[in-house]
Structures are given as structure tokens and as C-alpha cells.
N, C-alpha and C positions, 0 to 999 in steps of 0.2 A: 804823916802827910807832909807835914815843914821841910824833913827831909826829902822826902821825893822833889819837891818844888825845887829844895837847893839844886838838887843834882842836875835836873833837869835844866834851869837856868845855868848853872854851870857849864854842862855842855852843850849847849846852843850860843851860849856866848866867845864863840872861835871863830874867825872867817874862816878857816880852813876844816872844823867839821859843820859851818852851812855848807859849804862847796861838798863833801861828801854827800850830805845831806840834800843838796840839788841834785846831786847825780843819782839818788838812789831815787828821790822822786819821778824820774824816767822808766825806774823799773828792777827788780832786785838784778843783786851783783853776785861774783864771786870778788875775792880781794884785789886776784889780779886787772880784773875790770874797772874796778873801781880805782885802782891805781893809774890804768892806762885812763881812761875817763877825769881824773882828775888830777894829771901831769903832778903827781904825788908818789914817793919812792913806797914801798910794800911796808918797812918797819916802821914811818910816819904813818900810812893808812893806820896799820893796826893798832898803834898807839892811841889814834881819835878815836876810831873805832870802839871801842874799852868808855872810853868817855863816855860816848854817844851812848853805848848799852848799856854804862851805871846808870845815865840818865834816863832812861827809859825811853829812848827815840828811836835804837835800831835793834833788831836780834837778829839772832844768828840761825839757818835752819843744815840740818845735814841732808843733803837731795842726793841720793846714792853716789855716798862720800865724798860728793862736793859741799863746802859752807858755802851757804848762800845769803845774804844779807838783805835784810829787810825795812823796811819801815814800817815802825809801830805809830799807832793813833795820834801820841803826842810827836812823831817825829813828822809828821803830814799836816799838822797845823799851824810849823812856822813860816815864817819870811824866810826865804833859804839866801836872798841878798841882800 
């Protein structure tokens, strides 16, 4: 459980995956969305993105072969600014 908490403090402590994390609050993404939505290049996204999902705030879903990104339970209960 220590570890989960780590992780999770870990990646919510970025300004830059809150601001993913504000965008996705709006509503799930695909990367490219969420790239355009948060003036963020595609290999930055996905680099937070990895963070955000060790931490258990985002996952990933497959919607006929698109990833779609999501927010999970702990990813909806921060301060996103």
C-alpha cells in the first residue's frame, strides 16, 4: 500500500502531468488530443503519461484500435492546479 501512495504522490507532483490531468478531467483523450489540449509535444505526453499510469491516476483503454486515456478514481480527486 506505501508503495502505491509513493507512486501516486510521485506523479501528481508535476505541473506538467496536473495539466494532463486537467485536460483529461474534461473528458477521455486519445494522445493526440491530449497533446493538442495541452500545447505538449506527443513523446513528452507519453512520457507523463507512464508516470501518471504507474501511479494509478490514468489508464489506458483500446476503443476499436484507438487508446483512449482515462481517469481513474485517484486521478479525479486531485487539485489539477
Amino acid at each position: 500500500m506505501r508503495e502505491r501512495h509513493e507512486l501516486y504522490l510521485r506523479a501528481v507532483n508535476n505541473p506538467l502531468r496536473r495539466k494532463i490531468l486537467g485536460a483529461l478531467k474534461e473528458g477521455n483523450m486519445t494522445l493526440e488530443e491530449l497533446a493538442d489540449k495541452t500545447y505538449l509535444d506527443q513523446p513528452t505526453v507519453i512520457w507523463h503519461l507512464n508516470f501518471l499510469e504507474s501511479g494509478l491516476c490514468v489508464e489506458k483503454e483500446n476503443i476499436q484500435g484507438n487508446i483512449i486515456y482515462k481517469l481513474t478514481q485517484y486521478g479525479k480527486v486531485i487539485n489539477y492546479f
